[in-house]
Phi, psi and omega in degrees: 000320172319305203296298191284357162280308188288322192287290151004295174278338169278324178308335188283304188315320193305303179317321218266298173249041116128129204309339163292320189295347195253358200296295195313292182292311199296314155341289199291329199280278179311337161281349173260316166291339161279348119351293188289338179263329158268341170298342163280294239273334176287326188285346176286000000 
């Protein structure tokens, strides 16, 4: 939940500075986190 808290606070920064800068990364960010939520979910 941390690791998805810390992805999470960098997407706002990404966001903060400024929207071109956030498609690429926030893409990537976000598929690892939902990646990363189903394999907990799976491990339950």
């Amino acid at each position: 939940m941390s690791k998805f808290s810390r992805d999470l606070s960098e997407i706002t920064k990404l966001h903060r500075s400024g929207p071109e800068n956030v498609s690429a990364q926030y893409k990537w960010i976000y598929k690892k986190a939902v990646l990363t939520k189903k394999v907990s979910e799976n491990k339950i």
